[in-house]
C-alpha positions in Angstrom: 6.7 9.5 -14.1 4.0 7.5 -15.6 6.5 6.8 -18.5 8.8 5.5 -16.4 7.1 3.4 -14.5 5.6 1.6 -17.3 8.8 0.2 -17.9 9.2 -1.2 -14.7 8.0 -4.4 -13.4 7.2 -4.6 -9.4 8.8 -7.6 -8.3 7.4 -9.6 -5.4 9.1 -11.9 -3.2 8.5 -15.4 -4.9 7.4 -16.6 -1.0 4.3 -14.7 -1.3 3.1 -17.0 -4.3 2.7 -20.5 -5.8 3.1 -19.5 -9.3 4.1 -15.7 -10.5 0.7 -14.7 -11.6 2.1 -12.3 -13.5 3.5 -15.2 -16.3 0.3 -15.7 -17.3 -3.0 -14.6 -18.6 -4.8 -16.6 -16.1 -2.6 -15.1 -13.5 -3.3 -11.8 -14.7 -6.8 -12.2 -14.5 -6.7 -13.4 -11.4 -5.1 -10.3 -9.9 -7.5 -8.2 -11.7 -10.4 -9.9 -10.5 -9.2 -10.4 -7.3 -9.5 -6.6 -6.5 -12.6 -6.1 -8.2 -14.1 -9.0 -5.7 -12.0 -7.8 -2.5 -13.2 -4.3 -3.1 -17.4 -5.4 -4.1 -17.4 -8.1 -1.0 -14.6 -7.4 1.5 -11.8 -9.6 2.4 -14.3 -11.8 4.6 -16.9 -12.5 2.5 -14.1 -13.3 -0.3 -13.8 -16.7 -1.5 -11.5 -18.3 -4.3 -14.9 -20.0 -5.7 -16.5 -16.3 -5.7 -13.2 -15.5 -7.7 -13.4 -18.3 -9.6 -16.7 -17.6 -11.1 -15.7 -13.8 -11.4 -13.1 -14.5 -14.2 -14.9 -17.8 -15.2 -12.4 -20.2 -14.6 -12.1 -22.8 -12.0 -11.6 -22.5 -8.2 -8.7 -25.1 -8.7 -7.1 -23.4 -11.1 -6.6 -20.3 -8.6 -4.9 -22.3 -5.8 -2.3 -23.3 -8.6 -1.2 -19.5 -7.9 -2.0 -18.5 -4.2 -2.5 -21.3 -1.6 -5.0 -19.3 0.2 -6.9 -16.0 0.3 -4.4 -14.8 3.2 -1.3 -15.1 0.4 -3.2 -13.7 -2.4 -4.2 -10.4 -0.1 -0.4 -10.6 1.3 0.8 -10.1 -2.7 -1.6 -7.6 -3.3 -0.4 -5.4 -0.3 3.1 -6.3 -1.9 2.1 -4.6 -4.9 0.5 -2.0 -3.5 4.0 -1.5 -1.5 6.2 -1.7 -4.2 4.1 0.6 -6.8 4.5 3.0 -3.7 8.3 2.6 -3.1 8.3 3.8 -7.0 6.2 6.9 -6.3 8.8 7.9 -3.5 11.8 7.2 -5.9 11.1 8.8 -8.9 8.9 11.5 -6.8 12.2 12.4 -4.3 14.9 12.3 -7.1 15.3 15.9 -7.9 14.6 17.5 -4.6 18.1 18.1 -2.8 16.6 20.1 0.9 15.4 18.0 3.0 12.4 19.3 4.6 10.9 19.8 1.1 11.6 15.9 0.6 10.3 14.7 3.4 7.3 17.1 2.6 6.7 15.5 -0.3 7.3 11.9 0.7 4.3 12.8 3.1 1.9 14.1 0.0 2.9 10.6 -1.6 1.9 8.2 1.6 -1.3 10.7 2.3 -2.7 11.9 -1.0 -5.6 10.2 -2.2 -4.8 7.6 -5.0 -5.0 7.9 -8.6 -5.8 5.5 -10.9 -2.1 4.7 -13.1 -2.7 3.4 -16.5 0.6 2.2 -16.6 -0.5 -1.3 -15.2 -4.0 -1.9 -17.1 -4.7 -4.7 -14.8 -4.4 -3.3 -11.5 -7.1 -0.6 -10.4 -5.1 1.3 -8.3 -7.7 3.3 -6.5 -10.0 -0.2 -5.3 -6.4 -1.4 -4.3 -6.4 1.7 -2.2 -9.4 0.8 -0.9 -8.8 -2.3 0.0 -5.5 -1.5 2.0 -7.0 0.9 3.8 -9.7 -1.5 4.9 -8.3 -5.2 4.6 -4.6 -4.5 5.1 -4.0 -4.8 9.1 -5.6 -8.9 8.9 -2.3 -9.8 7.1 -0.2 -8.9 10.0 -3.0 -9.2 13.3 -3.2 -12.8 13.2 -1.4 -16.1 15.0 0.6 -16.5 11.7 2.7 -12.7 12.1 6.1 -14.0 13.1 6.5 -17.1 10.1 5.1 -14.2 7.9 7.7 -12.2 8.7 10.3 -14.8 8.4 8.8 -15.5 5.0 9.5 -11.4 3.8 5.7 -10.7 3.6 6.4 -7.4 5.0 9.6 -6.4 3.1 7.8 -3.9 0.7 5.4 -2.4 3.6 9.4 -2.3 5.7 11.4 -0.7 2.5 8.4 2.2 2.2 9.3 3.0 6.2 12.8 2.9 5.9 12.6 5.3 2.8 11.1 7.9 5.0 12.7 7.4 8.4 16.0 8.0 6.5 14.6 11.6 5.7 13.1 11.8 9.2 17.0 10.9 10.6 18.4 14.0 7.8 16.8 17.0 9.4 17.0 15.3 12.7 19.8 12.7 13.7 18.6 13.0 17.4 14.6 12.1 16.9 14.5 8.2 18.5 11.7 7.6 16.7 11.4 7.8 13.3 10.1 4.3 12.1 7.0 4.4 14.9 6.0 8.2 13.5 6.8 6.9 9.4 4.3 3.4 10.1 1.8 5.9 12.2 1.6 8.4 9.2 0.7 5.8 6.7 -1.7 4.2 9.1 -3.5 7.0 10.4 -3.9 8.4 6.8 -5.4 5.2 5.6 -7.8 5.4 8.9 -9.0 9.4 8.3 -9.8 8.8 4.8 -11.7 5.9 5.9 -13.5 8.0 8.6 -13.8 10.7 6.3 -16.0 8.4 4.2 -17.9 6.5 6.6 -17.8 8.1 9.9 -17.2 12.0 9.5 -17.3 12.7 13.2 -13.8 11.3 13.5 -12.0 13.2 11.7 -12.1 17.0 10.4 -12.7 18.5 7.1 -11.1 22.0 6.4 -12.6 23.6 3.0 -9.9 24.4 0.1 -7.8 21.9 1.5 -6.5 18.0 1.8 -7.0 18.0 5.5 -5.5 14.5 5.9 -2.4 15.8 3.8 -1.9 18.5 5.7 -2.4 17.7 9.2 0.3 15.1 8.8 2.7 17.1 6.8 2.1 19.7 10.1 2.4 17.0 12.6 5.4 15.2 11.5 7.1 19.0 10.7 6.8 20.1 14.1 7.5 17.2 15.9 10.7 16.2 13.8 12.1 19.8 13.6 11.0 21.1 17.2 12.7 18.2 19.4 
């Protein structure tokens, strides 16, 4: 799969940027250095000047790409999102039952991240980290609706819908397959989090992924029970 993501380029939706970092060497190092910073610092103590000094260039030179830190975080969860919806594809394409795709779709959204030389510039794992952590601010904010109109959320919407199609295979009668896609790929983000940082809030189980497989048994049982 590696392979063939390699030849791939992840597109993102030219609202989400100034200037298609990707075009340029600058740009490129911007990106890197963007989620080395994010991930060191956190998305609040984050600052294009920060950035700036990081990849030793100037701050002015960054807002020729990204008009603020809010766009830049928007394209890497667009990244993230679309590196994702690749995973699913190429992961799903030989498996014909159902119930052993949407099995595997839930390893994919739950598993913890590995890193993917395929793209030298992106750190896939501190991008984990810093969807996990940063990646609710880009929609719980004043700004949500003209972000939407804009197609921020396209990639994050396409990653749902691949799923929920799967959901609406084994089950045409479940009303609710978007809400429990979107709450699997939350709540996975949140245990890992607590499993780092505040144990008591989630559960461990020895010889196993216990995030993995609580939500592989949860959405199981309540697609295929009702």
């Amino acid at each position: 799969m590696s392979n063939l993501i390699n030849r791939i380029q992840i597109k993102i939706h030219d609202s989400v940027f100034l200037k298609d970092p990707e075009t340029s060497d600058l740009g490129v190092k911007i990106i890197k250095g963007s989620i080395e910073l994010i991930d060191e610092l956190g998305f609040e103590n984050f600052t294009f000047k920060k950035l700036g000094a990081h990849i030793k260039s100037s701050e002015a030179s960054i807002y020729r790409y990204f008009e603020s830190k809010h766009q830049l975080l928007v394209y890497l969860a667009s990244w993230y999102w679309g590196w994702t919806e690749y995973k699913l594809v190429f992961g799903l394409a030989n498996i014909e039952n159902c119930q052993s795709r949407l099995e595997k779709a839930i390893r994919i959204l739950t598993e913890p991240v590995q890193l993917d030389n395929s793209f030298v510039h992106i750190d896939e794992v501190k991008l984990n980290n810093i969807i996990s952590q940063e990646f609710s601010k880009i929609y719980l904010n004043k700004k949500v609706d003209d972000d939407n109109k804009d197609g921020y959320f396209s990639p994050y919407k396409t990653i749902v819908g691949i799923v929920s199609e799967i959901v609406s295979e084994i089950n045409p009668n479940f009303p609710y397959p978007n809400m429990l896609v979107s709450t699997v790929i939350e709540g996975a983000h949140h245990q890992r989090f607590f499993a780092e940082h505040l144990p008591r809030l989630t559960n461990s189980v020895e010889g196993e992924d216990a995030v993995t497989e609580f939500y592989i048994n949860l959405v199981l049982k309540t697609v295929i029970t009702k």
